[in-house]
TORKOL-4160 file (C-alpha; in steps of 0.2 Angstrom, whole numbers, padded with zeros to 4 digits, m for minus):
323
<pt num="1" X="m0075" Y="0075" Z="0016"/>
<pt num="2" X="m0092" Y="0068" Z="0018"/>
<pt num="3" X="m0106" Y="0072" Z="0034"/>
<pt num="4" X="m0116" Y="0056" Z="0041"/>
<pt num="5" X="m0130" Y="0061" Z="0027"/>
<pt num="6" X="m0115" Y="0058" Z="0015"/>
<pt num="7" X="m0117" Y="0077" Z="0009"/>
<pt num="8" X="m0099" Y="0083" Z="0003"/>
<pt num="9" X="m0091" Y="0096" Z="0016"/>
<pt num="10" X="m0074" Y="0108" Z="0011"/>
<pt num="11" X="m0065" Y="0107" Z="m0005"/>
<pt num="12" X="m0064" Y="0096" Z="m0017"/>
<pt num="13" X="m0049" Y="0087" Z="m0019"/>
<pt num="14" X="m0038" Y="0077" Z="m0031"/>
<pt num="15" X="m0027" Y="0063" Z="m0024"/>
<pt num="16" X="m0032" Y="0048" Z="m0034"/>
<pt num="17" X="m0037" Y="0045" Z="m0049"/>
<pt num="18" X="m0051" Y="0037" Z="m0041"/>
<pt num="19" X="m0058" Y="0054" Z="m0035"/>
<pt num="20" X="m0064" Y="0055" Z="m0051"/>
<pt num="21" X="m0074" Y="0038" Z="m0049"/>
<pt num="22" X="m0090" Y="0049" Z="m0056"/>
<pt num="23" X="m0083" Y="0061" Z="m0067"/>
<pt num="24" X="m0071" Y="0052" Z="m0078"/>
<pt num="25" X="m0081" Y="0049" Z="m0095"/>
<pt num="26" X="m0087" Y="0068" Z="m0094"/>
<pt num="27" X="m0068" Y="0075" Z="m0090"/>
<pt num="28" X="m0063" Y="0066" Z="m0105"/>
<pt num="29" X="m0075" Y="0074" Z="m0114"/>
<pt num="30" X="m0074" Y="0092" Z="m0111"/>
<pt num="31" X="m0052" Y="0088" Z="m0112"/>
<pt num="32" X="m0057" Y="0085" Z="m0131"/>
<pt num="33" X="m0070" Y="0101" Z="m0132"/>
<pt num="34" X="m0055" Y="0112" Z="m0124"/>
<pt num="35" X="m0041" Y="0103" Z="m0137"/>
<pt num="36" X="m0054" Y="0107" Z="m0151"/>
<pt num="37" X="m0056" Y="0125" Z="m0146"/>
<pt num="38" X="m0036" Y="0129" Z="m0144"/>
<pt num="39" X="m0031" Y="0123" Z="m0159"/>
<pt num="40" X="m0045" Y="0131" Z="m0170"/>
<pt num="41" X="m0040" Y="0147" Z="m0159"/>
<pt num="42" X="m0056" Y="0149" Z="m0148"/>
<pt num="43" X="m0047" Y="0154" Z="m0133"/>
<pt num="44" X="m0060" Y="0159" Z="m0118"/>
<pt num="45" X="m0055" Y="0166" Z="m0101"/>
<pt num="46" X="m0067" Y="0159" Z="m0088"/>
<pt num="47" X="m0055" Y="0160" Z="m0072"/>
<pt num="48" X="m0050" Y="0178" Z="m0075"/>
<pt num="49" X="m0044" Y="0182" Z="m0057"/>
<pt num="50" X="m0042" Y="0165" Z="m0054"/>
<pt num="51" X="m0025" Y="0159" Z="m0045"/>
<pt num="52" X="m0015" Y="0143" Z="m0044"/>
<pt num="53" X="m0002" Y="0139" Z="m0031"/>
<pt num="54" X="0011" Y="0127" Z="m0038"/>
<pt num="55" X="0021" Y="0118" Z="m0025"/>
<pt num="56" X="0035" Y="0105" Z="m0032"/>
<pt num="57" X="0044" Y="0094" Z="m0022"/>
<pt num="58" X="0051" Y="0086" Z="m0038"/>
<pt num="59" X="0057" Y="0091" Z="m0056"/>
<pt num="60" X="0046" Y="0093" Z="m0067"/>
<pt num="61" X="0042" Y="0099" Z="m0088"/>
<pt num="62" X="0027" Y="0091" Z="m0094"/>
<pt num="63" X="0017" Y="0094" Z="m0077"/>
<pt num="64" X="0023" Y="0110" Z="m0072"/>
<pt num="65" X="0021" Y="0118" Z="m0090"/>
<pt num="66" X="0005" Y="0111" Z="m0094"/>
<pt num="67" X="m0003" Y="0117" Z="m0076"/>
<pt num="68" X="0004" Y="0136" Z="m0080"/>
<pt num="69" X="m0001" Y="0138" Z="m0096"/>
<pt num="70" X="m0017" Y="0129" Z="m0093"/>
<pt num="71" X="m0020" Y="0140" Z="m0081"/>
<pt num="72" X="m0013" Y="0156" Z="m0093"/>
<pt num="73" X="m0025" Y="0152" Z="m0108"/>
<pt num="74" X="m0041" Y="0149" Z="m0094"/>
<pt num="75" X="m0037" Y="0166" Z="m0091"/>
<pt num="76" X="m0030" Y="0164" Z="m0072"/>
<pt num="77" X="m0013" Y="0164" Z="m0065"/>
<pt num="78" X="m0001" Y="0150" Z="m0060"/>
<pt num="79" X="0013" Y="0154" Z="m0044"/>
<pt num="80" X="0029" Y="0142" Z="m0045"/>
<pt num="81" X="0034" Y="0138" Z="m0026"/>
<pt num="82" X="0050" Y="0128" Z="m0023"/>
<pt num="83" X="0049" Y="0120" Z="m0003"/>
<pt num="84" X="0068" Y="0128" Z="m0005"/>
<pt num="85" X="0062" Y="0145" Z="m0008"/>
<pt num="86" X="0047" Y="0144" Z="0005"/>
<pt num="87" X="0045" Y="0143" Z="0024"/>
<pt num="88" X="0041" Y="0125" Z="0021"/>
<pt num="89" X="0060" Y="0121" Z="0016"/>
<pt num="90" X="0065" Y="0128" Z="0033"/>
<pt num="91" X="0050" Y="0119" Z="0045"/>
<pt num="92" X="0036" Y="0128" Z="0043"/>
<pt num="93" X="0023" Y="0115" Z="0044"/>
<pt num="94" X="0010" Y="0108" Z="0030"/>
<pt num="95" X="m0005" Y="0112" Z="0042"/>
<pt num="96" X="0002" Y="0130" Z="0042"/>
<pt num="97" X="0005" Y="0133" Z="0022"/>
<pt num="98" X="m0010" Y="0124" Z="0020"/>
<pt num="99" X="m0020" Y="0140" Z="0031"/>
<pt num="100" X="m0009" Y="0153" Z="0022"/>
<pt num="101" X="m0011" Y="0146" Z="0005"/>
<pt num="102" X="m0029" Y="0143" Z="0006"/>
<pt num="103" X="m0032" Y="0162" Z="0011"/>
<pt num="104" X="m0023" Y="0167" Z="m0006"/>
<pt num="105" X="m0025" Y="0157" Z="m0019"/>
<pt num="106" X="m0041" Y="0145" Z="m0028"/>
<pt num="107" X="m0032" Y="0130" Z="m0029"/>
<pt num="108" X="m0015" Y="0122" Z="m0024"/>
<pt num="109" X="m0006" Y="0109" Z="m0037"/>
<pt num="110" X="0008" Y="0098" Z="m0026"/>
<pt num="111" X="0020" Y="0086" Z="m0033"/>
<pt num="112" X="0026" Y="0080" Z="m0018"/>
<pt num="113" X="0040" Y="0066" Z="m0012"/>
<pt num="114" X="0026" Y="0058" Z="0001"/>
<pt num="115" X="0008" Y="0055" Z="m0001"/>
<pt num="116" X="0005" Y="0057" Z="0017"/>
<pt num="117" X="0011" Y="0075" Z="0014"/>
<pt num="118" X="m0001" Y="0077" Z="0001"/>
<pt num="119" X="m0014" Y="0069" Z="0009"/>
<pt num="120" X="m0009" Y="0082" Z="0023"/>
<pt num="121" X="m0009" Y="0098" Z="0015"/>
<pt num="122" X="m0029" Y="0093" Z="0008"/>
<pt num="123" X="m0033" Y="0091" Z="0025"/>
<pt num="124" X="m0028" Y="0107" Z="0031"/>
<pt num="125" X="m0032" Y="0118" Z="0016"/>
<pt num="126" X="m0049" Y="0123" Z="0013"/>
<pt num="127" X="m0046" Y="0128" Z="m0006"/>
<pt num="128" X="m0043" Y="0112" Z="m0020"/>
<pt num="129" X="m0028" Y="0102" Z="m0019"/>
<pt num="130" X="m0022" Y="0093" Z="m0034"/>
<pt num="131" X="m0010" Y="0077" Z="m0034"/>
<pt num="132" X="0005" Y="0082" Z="m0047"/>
<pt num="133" X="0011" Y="0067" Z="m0044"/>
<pt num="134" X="0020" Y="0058" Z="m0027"/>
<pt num="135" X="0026" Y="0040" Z="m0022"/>
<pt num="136" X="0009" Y="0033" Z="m0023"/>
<pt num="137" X="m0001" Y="0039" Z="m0037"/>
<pt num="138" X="0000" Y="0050" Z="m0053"/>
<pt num="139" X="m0020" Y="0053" Z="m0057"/>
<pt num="140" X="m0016" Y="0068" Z="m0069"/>
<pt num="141" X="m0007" Y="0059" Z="m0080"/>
<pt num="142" X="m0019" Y="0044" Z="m0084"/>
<pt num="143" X="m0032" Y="0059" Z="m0087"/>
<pt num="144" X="m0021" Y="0063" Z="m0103"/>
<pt num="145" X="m0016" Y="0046" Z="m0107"/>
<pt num="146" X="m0037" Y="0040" Z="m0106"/>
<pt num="147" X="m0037" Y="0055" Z="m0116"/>
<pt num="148" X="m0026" Y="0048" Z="m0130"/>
<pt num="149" X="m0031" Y="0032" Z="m0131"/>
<pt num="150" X="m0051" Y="0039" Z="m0132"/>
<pt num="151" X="m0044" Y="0048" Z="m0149"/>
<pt num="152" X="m0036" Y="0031" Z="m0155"/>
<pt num="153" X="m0050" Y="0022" Z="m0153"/>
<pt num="154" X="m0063" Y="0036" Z="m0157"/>
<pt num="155" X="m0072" Y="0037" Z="m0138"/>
<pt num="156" X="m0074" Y="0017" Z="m0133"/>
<pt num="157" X="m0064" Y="0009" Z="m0122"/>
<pt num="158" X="m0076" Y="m0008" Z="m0122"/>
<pt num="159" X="m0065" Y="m0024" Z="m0129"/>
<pt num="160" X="m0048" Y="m0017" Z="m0131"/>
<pt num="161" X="m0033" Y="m0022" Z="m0123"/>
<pt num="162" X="m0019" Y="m0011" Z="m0113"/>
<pt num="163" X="m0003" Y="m0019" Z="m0107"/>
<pt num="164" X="0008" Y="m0010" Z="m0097"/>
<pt num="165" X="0028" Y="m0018" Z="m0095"/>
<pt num="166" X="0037" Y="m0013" Z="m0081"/>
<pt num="167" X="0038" Y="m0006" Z="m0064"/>
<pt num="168" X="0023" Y="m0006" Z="m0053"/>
<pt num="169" X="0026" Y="0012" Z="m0047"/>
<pt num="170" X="0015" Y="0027" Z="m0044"/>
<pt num="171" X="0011" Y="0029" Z="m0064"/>
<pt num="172" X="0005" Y="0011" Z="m0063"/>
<pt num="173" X="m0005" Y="0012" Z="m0048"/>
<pt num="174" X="m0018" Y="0026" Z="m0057"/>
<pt num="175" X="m0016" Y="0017" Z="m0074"/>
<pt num="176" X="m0021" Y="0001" Z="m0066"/>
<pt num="177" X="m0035" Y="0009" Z="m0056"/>
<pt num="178" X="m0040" Y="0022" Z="m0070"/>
<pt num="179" X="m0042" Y="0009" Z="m0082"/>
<pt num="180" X="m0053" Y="m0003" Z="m0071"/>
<pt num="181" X="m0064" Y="0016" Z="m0071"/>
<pt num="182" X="m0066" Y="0017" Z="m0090"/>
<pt num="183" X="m0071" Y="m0002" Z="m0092"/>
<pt num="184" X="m0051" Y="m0005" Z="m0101"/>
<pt num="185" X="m0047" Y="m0022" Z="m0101"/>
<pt num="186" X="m0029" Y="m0020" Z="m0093"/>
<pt num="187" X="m0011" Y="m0032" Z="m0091"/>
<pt num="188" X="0003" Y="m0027" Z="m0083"/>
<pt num="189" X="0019" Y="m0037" Z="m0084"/>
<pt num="190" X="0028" Y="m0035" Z="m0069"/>
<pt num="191" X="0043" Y="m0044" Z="m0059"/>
<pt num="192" X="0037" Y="m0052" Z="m0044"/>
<pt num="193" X="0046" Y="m0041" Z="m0032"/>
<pt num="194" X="0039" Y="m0023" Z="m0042"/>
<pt num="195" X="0021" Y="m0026" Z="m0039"/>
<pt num="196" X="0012" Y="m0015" Z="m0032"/>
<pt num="197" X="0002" Y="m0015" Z="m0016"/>
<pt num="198" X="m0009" Y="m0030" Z="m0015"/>
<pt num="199" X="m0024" Y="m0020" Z="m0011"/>
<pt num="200" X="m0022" Y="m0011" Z="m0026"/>
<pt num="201" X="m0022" Y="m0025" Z="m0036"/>
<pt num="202" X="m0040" Y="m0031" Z="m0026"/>
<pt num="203" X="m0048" Y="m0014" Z="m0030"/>
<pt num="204" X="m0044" Y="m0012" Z="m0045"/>
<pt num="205" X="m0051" Y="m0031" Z="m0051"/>
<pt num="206" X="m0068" Y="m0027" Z="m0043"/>
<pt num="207" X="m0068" Y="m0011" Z="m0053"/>
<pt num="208" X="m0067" Y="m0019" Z="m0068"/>
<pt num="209" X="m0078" Y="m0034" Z="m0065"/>
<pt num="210" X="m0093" Y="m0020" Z="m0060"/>
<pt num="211" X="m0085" Y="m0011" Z="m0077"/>
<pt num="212" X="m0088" Y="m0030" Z="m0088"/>
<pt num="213" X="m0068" Y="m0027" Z="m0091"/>
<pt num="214" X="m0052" Y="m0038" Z="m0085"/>
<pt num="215" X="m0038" Y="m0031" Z="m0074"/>
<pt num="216" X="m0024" Y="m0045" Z="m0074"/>
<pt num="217" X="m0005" Y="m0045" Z="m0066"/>
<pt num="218" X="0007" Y="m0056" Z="m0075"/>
<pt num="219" X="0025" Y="m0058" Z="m0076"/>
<pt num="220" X="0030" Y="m0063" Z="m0095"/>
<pt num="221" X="0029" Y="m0046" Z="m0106"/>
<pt num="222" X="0025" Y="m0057" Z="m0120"/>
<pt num="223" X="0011" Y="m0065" Z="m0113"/>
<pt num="224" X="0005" Y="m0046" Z="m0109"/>
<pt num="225" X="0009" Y="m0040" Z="m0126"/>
<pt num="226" X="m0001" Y="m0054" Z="m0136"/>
<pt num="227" X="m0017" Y="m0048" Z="m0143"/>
<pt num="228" X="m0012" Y="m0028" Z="m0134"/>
<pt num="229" X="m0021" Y="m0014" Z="m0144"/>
<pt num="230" X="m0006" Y="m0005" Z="m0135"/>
<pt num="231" X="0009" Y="m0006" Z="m0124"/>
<pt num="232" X="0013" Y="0006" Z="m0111"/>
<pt num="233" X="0030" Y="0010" Z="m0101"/>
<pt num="234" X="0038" Y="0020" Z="m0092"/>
<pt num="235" X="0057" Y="0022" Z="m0082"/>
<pt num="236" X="0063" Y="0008" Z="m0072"/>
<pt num="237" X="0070" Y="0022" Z="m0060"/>
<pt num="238" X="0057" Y="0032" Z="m0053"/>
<pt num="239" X="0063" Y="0050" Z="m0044"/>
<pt num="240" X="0067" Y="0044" Z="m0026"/>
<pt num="241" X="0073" Y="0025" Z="m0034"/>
<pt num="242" X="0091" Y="0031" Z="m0039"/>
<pt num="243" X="0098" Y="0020" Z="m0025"/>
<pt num="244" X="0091" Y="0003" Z="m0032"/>
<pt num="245" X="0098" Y="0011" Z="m0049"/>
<pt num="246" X="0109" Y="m0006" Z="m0053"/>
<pt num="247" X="0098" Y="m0020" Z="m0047"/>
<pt num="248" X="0082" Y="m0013" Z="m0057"/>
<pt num="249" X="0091" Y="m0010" Z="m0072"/>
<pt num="250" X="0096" Y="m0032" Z="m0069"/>
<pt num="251" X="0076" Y="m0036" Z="m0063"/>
<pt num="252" X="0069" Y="m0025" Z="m0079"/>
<pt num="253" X="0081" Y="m0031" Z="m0093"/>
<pt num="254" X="0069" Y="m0042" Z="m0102"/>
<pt num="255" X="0055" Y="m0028" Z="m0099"/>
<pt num="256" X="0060" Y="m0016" Z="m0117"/>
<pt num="257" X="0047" Y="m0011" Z="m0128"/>
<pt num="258" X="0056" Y="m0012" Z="m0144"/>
<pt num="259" X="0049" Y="m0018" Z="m0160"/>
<pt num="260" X="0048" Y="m0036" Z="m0157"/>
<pt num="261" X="0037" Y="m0033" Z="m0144"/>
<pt num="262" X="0025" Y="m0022" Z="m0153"/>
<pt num="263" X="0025" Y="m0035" Z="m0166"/>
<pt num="264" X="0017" Y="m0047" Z="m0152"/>
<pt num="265" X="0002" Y="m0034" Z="m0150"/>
<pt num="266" X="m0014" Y="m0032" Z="m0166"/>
<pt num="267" X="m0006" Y="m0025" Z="m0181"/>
<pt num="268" X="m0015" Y="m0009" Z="m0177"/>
<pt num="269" X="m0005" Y="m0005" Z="m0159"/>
<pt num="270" X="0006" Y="0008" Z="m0154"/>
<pt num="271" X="0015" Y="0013" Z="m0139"/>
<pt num="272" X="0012" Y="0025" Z="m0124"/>
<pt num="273" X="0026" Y="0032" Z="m0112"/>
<pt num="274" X="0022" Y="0044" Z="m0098"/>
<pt num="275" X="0041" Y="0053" Z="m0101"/>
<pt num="276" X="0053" Y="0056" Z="m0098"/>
<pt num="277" X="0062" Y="0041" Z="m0106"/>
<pt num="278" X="0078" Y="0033" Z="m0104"/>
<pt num="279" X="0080" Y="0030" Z="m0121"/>
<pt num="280" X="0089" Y="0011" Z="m0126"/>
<pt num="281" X="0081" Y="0003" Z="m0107"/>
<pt num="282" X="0063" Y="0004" Z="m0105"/>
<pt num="283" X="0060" Y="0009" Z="m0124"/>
<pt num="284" X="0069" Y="0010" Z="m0139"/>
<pt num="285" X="0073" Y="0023" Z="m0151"/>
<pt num="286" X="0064" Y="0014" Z="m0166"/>
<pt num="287" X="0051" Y="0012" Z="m0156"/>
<pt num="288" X="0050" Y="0032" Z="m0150"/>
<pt num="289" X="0054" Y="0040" Z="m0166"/>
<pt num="290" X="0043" Y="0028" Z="m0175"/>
<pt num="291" X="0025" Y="0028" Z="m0185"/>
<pt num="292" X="0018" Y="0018" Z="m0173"/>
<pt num="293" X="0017" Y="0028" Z="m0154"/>
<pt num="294" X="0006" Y="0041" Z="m0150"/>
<pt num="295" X="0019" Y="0046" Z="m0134"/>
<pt num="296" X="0019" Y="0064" Z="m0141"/>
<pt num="297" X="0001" Y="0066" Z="m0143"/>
<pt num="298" X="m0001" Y="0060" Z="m0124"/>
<pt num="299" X="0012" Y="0074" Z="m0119"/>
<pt num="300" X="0000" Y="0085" Z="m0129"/>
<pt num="301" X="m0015" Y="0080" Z="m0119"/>
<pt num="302" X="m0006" Y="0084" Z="m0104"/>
<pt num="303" X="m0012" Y="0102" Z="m0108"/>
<pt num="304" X="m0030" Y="0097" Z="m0110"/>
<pt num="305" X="m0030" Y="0086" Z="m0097"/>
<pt num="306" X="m0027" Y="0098" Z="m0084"/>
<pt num="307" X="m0038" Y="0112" Z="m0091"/>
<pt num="308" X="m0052" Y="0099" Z="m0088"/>
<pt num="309" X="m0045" Y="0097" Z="m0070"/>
<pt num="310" X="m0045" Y="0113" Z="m0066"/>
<pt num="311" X="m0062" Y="0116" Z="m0071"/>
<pt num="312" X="m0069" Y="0106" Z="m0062"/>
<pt num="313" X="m0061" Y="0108" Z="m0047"/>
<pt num="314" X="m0059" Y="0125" Z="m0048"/>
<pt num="315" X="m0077" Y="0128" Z="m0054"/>
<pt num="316" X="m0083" Y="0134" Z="m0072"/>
<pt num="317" X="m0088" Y="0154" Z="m0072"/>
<pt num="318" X="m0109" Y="0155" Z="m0066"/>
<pt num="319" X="m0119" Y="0153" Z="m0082"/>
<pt num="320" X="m0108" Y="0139" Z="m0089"/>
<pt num="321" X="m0109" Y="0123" Z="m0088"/>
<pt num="322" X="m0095" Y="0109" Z="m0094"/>
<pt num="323" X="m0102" Y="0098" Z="m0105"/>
């Protein structure tokens, strides 16, 4: 929330990937510098007495384990909350968990169903709220995937090509806009019927046109494939899409990443996947279990990723800065 002078009042809060508009080179960044440190076992605790609420609306491994422990080795504490096993599973209202919440905890992570719920509970709480994931948008993950593809391509984004093949869900939504950010030149081959909102599309192309980079929508996943430096995917059936089950697999049957279409990409490409995967129809198993993917090092980053987020939202101890 900003005053007329456009000074920021309250919290603040992570619900698209594009509140990170200013920050996303330097998050990057210090995501690397916190990697580095784990694995040469410099381990510091900044948020020593520092807690986490953990709402989730939806399953979850790689997002729920990477926000606790993120939260463990910063030196805080993570709380898992199920709407089941809270007074919001038996209508308490959002405003109200918001108050309560924000009186206990430093921040609040919520997967939820609905983005106006999340866009909900940031309004009422006067502690962080961080977008886990819901129908619109999934900023936490393209942090990681940026993240990975920054290590591929050793810290410069300017001239390569991601293509993205398949449904234009919430994944794609913060890909899309995430890439425009970073100056990405980006191509998503979608059916007609999966595209994402139009205005999406829009913001996203003026992004990258101030960004010198190209942010195209196509059809064909050959034509997006050509020339890719990598080829991203994720399910055809979203949490919430289980109903459209049949149909989507018959709209999305020409949209696999196997081998043939890696071979469309540079020599030097390799595919991404958000996970979980539905091995043998969005991607294959060669494809997965082969040398050329970096899928696992993007569920790695995951870890990083979040312990970036956090800091920043959270605040780094006084005396430190995050560089």
């Amino acid at each position: 929330m900003r005053t007329k002078s456009g000074k920021a009042t309250g919290p603040r809060h992570l619900l698209s990937i594009l509140d990170l508009q200013d920050d996303l080179p330097d998050l990057l960044k210090r995501a690397s510098v916190l990697k580095a440190q784990r694995r040469a076992g410099r381990l510091t605790k900044p948020f020593a007495g520092k807690a986490l609420a953990m709402i989730f609306e939806k399953p979850s491994t790689r997002t729920r384990s990477s926000f606790e422990l993120a939260m463990t080795e910063l030196g805080g504490h993570a709380v898992y909350l199920s709407p089941g096993d809270m007074q919001l599973g038996r209508g308490e209202t959002i405003p109200d968990t918001a108050r309560v919440l924000s009186r206990y905890y430093h921040g609040i992570t919520y997967r939820a169903f609905r983005h106006q719920d999340e866009e909900s509970l940031a309004r009422w709480s006067s502690i962080p709220v961080i977008n886990a994931l819901d129908d619109r948008e999934h900023p936490c993950q393209i942090v990681a995937d940026l993240l990975t593809l920054s290590e591929r391509w050793k810290g410069s984004f300017r001239g390569r090509r991601l293509a993205y093949i398949g449904d234009g869900n919430n994944v794609l939504v913060s890909l899309l806009l995430g890439s425009a950010l970073m100056g990405l030149d980006f191509v998503a081959a979608i059916p007609e019927d999966y595209r994402p909102p139009a205005e999406v599309i829009g913001k996203a192309r003026a992004l990258a046109g101030e960004a010198h980079a190209t942010s195209e929508i196509v059809v064909s996943p050959q034509e997006a494939a050509k020339g890719a430096d990598a080829l991203y995917t994720d399910v055809w059936v979203s949490m919430g899409d289980e109903s459209e089950e049949a149909e989507r697999k018959e709209a999305f049957a020409g949209y696999q990443v196997d081998r043939a279409l890696l071979e469309r990409a540079k020599p030097g490409a390799f595919a991404l996947h958000d996970l979980p995967a539905h091995r043998g129809l969005e991607i294959t198993d060669e494809v997965m279990d082969g040398d050329r993917q970096a899928i696992w090092d993007q569920a790695e980053n995951r870890l990083h990723a979040q312990k970036a987020i956090l800091e920043l939202l959270l605040g780094p101890p006084k005396g430190r800065r995050s560089r």
